[in-house]
ROSE-4610 file (N, C-alpha, C; in Angstrom, 1 decimal, always signed):
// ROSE-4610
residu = [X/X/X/X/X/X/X/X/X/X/X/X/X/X/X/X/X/X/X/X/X/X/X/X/X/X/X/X/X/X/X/X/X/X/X/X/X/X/X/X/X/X/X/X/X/X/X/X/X/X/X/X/X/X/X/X/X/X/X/X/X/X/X/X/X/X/X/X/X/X/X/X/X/X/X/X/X/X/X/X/X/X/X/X/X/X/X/X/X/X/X/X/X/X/X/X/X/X/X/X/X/X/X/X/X/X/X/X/X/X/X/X/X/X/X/X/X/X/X/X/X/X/X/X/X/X/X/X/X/X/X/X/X/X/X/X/X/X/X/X/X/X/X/X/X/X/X/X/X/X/X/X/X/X/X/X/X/X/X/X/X/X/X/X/X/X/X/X/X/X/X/X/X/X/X/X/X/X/X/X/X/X/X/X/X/X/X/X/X/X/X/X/X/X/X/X/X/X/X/X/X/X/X/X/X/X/X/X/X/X/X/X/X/X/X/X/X/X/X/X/X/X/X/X/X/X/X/X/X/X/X/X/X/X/X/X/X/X/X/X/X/X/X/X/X/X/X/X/X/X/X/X/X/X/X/X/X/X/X/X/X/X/X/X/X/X/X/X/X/X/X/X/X/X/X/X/X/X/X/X/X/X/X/X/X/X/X/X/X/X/X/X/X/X/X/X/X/X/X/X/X/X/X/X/X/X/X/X/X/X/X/X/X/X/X/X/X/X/X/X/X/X/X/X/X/X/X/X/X/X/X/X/X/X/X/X/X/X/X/X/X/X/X/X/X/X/X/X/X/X/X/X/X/X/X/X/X/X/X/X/X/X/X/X/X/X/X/X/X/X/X/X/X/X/X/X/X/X/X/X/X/X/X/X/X/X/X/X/X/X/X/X/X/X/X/X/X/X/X/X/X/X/X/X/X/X/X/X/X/X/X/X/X/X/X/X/X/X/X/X/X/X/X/X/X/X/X/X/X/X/X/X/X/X/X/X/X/X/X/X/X/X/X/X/X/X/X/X/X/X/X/X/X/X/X/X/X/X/X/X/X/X/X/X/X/X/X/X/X/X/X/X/X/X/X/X/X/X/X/X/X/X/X/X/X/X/X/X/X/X/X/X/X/X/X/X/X/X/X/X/X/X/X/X/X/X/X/X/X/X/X/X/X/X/X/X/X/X/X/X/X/X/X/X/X/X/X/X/X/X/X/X/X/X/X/X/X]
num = [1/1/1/2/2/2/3/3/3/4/4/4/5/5/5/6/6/6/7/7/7/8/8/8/9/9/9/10/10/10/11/11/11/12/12/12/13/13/13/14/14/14/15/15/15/16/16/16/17/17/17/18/18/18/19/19/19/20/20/20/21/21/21/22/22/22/23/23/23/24/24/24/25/25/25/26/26/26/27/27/27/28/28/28/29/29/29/30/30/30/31/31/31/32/32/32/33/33/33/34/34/34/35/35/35/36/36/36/37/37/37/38/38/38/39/39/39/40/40/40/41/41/41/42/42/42/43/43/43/44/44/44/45/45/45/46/46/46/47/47/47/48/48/48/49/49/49/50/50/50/51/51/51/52/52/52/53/53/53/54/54/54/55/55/55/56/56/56/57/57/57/58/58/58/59/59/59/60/60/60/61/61/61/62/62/62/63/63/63/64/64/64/65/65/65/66/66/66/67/67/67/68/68/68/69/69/69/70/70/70/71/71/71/72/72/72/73/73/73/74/74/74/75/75/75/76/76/76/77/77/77/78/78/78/79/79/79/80/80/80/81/81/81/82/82/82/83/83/83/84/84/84/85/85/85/86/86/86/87/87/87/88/88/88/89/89/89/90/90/90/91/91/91/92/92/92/93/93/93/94/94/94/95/95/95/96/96/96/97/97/97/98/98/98/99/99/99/100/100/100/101/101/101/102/102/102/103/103/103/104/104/104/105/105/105/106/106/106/107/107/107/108/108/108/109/109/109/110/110/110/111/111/111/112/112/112/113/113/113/114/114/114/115/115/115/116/116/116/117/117/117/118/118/118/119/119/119/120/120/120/121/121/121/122/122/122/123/123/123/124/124/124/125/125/125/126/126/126/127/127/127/128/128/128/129/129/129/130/130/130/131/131/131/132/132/132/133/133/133/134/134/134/135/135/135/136/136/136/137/137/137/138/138/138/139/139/139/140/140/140/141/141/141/142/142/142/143/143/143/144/144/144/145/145/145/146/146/146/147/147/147/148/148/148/149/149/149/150/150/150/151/151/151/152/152/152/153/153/153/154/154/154/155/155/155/156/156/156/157/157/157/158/158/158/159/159/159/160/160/160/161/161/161/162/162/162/163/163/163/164/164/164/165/165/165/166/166/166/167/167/167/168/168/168/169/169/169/170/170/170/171/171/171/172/172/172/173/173/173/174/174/174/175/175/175/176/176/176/177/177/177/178/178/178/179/179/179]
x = [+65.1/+65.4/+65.8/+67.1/+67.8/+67.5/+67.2/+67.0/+66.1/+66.1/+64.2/+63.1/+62.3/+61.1/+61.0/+61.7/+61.7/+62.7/+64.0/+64.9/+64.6/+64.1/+63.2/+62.1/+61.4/+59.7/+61.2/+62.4/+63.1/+63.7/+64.3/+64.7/+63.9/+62.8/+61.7/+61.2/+61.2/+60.2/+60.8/+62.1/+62.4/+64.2/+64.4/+65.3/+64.6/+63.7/+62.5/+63.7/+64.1/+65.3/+65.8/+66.5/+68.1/+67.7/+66.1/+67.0/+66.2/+65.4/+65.1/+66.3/+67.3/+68.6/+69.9/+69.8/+70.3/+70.7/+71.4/+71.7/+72.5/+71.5/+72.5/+71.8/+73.0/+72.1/+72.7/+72.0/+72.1/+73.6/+74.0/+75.5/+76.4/+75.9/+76.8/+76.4/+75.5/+74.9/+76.3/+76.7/+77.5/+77.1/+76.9/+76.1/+76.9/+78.0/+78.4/+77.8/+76.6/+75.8/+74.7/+75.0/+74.3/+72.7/+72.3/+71.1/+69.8/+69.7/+68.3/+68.4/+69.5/+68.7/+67.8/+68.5/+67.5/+65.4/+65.7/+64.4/+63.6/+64.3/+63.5/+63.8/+63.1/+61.4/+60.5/+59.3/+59.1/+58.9/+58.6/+58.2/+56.8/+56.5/+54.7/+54.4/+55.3/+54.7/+54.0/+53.1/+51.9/+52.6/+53.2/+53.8/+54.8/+55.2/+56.7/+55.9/+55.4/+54.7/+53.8/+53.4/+53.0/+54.1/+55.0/+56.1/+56.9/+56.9/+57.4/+56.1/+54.8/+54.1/+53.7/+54.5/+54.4/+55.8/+56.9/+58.2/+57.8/+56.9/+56.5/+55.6/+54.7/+53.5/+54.0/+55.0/+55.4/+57.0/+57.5/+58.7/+59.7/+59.3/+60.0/+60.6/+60.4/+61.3/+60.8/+62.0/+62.1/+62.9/+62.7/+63.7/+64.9/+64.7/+66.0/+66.7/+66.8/+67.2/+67.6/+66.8/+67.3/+67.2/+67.6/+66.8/+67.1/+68.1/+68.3/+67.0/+66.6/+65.7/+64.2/+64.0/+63.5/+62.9/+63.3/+63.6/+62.9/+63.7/+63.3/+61.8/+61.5/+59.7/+58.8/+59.3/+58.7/+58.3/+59.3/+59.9/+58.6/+58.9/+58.4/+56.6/+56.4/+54.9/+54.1/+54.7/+54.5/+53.3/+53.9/+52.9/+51.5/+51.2/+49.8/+48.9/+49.8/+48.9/+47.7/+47.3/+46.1/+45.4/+45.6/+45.1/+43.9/+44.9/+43.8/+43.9/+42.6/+42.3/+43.1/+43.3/+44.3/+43.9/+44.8/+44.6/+44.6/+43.1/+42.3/+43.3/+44.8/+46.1/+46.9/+46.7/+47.1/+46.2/+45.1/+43.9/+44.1/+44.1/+44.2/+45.6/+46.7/+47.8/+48.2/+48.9/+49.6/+49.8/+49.1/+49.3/+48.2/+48.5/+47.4/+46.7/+45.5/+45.4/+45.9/+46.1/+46.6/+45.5/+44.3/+43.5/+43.6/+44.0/+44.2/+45.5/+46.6/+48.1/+47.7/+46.7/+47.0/+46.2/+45.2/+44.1/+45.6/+46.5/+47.5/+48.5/+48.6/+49.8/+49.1/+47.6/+47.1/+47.0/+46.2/+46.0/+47.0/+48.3/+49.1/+50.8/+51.3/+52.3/+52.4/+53.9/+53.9/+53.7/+53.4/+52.8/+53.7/+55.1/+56.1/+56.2/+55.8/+56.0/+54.5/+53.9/+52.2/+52.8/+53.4/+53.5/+54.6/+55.7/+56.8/+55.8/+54.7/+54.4/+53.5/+52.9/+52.2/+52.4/+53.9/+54.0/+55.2/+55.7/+57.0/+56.8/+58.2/+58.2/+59.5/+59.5/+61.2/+60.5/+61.7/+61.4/+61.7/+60.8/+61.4/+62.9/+63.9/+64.9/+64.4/+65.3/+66.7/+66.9/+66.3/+66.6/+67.2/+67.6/+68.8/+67.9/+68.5/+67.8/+67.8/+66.8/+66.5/+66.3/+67.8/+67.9/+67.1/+66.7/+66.8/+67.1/+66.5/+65.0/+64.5/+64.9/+64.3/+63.3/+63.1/+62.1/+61.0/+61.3/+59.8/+59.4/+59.4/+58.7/+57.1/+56.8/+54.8/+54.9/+54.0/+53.6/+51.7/+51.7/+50.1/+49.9/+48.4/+48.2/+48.3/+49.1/+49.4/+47.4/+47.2/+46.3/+45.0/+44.7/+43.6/+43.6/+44.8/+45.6/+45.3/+45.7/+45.3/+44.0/+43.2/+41.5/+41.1/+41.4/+41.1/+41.2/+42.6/+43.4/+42.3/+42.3/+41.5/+39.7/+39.2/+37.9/+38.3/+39.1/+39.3/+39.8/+40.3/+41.2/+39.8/+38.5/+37.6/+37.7/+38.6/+38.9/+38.5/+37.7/+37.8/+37.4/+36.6/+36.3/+37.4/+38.0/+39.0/+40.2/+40.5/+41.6/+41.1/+39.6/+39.2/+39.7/+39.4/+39.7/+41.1/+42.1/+43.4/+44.1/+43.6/+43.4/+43.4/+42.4/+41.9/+42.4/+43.4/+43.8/+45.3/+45.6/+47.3/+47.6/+48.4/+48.5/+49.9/+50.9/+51.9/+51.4/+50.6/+50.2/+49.5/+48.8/+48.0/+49.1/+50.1/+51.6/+51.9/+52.2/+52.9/+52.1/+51.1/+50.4/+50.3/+50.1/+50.0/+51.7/+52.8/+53.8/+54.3/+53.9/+54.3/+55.5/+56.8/+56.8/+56.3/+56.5/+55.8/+56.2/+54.8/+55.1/+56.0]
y = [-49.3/-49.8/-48.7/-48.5/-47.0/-47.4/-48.2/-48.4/-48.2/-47.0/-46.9/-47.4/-47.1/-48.3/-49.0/-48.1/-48.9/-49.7/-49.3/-50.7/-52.2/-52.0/-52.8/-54.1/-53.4/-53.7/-54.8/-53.4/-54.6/-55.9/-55.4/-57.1/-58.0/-57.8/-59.0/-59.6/-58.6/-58.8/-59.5/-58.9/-58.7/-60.0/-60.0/-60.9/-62.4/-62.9/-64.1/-64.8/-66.1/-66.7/-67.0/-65.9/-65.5/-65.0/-65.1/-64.7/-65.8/-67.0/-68.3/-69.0/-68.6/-69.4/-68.4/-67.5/-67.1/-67.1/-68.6/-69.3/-68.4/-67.3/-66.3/-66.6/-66.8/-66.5/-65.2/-64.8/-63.1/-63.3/-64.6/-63.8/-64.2/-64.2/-63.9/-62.2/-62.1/-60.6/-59.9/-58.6/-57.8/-56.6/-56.0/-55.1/-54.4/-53.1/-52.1/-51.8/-51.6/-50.5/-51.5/-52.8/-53.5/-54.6/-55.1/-56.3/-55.5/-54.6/-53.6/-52.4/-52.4/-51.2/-52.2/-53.3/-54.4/-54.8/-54.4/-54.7/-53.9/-52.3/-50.8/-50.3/-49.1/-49.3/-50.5/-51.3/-51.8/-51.3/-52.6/-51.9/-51.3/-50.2/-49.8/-49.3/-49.7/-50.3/-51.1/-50.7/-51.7/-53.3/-52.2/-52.9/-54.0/-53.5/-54.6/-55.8/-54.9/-56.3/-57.1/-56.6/-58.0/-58.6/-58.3/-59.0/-60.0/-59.3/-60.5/-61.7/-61.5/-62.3/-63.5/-62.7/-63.6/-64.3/-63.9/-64.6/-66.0/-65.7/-66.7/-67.9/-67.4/-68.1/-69.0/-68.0/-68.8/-69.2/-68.2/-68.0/-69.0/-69.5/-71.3/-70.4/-68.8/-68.6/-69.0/-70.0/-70.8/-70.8/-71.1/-71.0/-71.9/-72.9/-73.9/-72.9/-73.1/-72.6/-70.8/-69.9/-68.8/-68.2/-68.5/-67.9/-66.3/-66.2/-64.5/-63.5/-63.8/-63.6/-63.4/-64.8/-65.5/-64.6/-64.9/-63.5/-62.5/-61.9/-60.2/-60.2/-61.3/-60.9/-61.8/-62.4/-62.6/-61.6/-60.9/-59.8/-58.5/-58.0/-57.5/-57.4/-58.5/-58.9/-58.9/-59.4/-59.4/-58.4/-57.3/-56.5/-56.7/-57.4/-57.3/-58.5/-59.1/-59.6/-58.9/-57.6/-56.8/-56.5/-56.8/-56.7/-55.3/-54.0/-53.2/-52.4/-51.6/-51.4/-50.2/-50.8/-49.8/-48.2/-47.4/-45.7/-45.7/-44.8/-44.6/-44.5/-43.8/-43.9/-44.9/-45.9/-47.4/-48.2/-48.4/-49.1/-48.8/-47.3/-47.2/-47.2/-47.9/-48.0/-49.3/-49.6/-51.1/-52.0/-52.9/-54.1/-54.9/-55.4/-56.5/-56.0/-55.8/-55.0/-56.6/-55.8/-56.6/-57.8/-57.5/-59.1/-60.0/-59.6/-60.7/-60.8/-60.1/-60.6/-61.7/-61.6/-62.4/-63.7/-63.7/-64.7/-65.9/-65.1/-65.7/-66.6/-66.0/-66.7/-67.4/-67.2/-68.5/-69.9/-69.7/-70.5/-71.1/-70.4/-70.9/-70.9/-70.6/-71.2/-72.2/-72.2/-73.8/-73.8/-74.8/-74.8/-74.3/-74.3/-73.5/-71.9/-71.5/-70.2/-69.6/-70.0/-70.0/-69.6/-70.7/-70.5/-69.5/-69.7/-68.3/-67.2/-67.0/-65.4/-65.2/-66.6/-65.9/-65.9/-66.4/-66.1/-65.3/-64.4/-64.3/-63.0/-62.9/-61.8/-61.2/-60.3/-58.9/-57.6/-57.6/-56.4/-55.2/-54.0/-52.6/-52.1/-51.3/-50.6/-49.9/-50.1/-49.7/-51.3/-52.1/-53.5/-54.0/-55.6/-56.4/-56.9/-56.9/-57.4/-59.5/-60.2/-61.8/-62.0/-62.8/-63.5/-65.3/-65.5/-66.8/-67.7/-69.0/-69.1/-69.0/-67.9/-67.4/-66.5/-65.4/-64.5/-65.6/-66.8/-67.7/-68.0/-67.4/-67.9/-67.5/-68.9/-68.4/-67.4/-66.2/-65.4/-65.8/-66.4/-66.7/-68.2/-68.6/-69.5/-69.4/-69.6/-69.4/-69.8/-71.1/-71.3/-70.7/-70.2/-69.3/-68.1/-67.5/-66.4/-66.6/-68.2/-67.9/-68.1/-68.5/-68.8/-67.3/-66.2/-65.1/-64.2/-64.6/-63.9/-64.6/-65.9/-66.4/-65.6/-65.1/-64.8/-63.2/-62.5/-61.4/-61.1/-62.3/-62.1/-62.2/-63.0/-63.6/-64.9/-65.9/-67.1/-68.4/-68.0/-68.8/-70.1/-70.2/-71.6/-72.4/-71.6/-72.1/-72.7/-71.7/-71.9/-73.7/-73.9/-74.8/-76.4/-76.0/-77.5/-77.5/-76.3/-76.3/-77.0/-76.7/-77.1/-78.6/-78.8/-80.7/-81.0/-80.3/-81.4/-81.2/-80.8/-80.4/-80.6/-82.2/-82.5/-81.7/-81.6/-80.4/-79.5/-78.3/-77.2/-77.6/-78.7/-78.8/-79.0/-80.1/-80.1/-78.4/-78.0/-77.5/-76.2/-75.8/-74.7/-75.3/-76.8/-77.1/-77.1/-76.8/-77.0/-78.3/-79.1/-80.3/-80.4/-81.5/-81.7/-81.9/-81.0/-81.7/-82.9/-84.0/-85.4/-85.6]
z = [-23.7/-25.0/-25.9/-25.9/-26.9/-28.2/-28.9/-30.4/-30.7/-32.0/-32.5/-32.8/-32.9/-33.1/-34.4/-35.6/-36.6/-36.9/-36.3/-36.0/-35.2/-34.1/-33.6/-34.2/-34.5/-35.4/-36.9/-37.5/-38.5/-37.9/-36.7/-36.2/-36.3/-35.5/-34.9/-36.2/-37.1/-38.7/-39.8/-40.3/-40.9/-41.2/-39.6/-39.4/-38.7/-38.4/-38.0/-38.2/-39.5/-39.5/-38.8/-38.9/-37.8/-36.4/-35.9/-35.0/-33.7/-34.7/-34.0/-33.4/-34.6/-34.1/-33.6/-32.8/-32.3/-30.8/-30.6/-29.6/-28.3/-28.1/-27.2/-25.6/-24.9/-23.2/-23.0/-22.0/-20.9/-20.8/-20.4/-20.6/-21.4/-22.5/-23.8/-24.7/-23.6/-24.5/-23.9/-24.6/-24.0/-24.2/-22.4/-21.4/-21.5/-21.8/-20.8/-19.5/-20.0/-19.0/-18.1/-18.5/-17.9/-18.7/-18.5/-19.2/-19.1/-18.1/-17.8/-18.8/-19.8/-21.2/-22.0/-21.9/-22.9/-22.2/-21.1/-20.5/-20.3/-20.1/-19.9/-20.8/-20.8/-20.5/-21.4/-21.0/-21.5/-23.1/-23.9/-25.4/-25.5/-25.9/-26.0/-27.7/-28.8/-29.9/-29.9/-30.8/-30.8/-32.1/-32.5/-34.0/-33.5/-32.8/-31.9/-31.5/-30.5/-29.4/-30.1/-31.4/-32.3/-32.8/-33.3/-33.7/-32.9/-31.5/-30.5/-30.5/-31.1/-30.1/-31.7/-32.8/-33.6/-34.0/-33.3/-33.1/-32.3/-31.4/-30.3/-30.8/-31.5/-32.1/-33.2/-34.5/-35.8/-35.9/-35.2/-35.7/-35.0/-34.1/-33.2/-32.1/-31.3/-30.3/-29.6/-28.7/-27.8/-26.6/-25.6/-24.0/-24.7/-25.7/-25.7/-27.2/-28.4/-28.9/-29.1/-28.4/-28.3/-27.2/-26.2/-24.5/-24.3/-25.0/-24.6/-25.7/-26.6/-27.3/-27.3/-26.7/-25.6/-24.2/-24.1/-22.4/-22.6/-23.9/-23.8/-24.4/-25.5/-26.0/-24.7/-23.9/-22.6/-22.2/-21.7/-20.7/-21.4/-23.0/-22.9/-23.5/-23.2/-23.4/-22.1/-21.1/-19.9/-19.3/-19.8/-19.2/-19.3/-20.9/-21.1/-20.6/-19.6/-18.6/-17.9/-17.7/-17.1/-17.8/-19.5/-20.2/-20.2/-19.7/-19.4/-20.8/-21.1/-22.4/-22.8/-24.4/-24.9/-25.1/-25.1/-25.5/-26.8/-27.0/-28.2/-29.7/-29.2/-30.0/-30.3/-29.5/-29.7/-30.1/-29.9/-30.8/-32.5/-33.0/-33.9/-34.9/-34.4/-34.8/-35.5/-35.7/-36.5/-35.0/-35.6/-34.3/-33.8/-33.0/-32.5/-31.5/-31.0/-29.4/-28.4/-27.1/-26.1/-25.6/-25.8/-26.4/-27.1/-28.3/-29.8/-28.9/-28.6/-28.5/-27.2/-26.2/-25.4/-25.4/-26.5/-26.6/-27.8/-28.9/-29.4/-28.3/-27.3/-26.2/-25.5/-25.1/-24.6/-25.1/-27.1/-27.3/-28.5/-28.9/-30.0/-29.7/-28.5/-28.3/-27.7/-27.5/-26.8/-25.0/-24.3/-22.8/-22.2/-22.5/-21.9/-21.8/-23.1/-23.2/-22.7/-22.9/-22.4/-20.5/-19.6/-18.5/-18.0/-18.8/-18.9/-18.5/-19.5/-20.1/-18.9/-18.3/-17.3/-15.9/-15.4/-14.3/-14.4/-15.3/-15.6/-14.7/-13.8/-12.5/-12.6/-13.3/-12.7/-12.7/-11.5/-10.3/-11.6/-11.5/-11.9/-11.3/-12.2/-12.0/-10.8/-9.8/-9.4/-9.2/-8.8/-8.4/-9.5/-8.6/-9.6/-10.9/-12.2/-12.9/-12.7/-12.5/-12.4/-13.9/-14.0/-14.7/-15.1/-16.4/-16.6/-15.9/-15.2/-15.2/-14.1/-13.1/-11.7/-12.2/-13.5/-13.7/-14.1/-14.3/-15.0/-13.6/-12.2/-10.9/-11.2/-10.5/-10.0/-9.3/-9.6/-8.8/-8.4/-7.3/-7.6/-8.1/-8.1/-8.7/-10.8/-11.2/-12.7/-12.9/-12.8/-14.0/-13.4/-12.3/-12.1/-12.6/-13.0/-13.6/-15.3/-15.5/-16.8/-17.8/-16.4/-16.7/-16.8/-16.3/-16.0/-17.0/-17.4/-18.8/-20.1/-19.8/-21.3/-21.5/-20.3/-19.9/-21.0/-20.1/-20.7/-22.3/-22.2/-24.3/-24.7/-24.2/-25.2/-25.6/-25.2/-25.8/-24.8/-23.6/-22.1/-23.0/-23.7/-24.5/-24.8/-26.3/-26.4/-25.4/-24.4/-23.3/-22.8/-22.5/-21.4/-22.3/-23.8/-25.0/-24.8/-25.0/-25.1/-23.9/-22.7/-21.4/-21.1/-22.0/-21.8/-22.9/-23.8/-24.8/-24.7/-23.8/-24.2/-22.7/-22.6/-21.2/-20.8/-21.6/-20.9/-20.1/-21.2/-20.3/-18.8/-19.0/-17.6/-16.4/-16.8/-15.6/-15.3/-16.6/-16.0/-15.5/-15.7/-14.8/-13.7/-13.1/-11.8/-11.2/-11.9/-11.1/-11.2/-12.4/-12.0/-13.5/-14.0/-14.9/-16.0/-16.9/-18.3/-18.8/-19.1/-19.1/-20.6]
């Protein structure tokens, strides 16, 4: 990702709006160098990766209205699936720790983006970058994955009501159509 962090942190922040409706797919982006500067290195702002995860939560980004946008705060949220604990330098910085960000994606987006985030699978560079919607593959059982994840954010409660009350998510962590 060649753009600075404070350019960054202004997109996601600062342009919300514009950039719910910015109706772009992967290949309307134009790559010289290819779609993998947009994905590497992951983002490790603390400040960012709340911004994507509140683009996700308030801001309406969606797989239908902006997928290339879409993609990338999937993409780079992803990681805090292991939710392993942050460095004493990132705790103390602007942002959400990778708990609150993942206890938000369990329990306040929509069942789609909820299952995106948690089976979402691209290989590290040198490999081909997988495009939309082969990177949203199961790796694993998703919803044992996301009982696991809800344990760890702190929210397993919450997850189990969201769970029983939100018949989408239940399809679709089983692989089935959302009704």
């Amino acid at each position: 990702m060649p753009a600075p962090t404070e350019l960054r942190l202004a997109f996601w922040t600062e342009l919300g709006d514009y950039v719910r409706n910015m109706n772009l797919t992967p290949a309307d982006v134009l790559a010289p160098a290819g779609l993998s500067n947009y994905l590497w290195p992951r983002e490790a702002a603390p400040a960012v990766r709340t911004a994507l995860v509140r683009a996700l939560v308030h801001g309406g980004l969606n797989r239908d209205h902006a997928p290339f946008l879409y993609w990338l705060a999937i993409h780079h949220l992803a990681p805090m699936t292991d939710l392993a604990p942050a460095p004493a330098t990132e705790a103390a910085s602007a942002g959400m720790s990778a708990q609150e960000s993942a206890a938000a994606l369990l329990l306040y987006v929509t069942p789609q983006a909820t299952v995106d985030w948690l089976s979402y699978n691209q290989p590290a560079p040198p490999a081909a970058v997988v495009l939309p919607p082969a990177c949203y593959g199961v790796v694993g059982d998703v919803e044992v994955r996301a009982q696991v994840m809800a344990a760890a954010a702190g929210v397993a409660t919450e997850w189990e009501v969201r769970l029983v009350r939100d018949t989408a998510l239940a399809a679709l962590l089983r692989g089935a159509p959302a009704p």
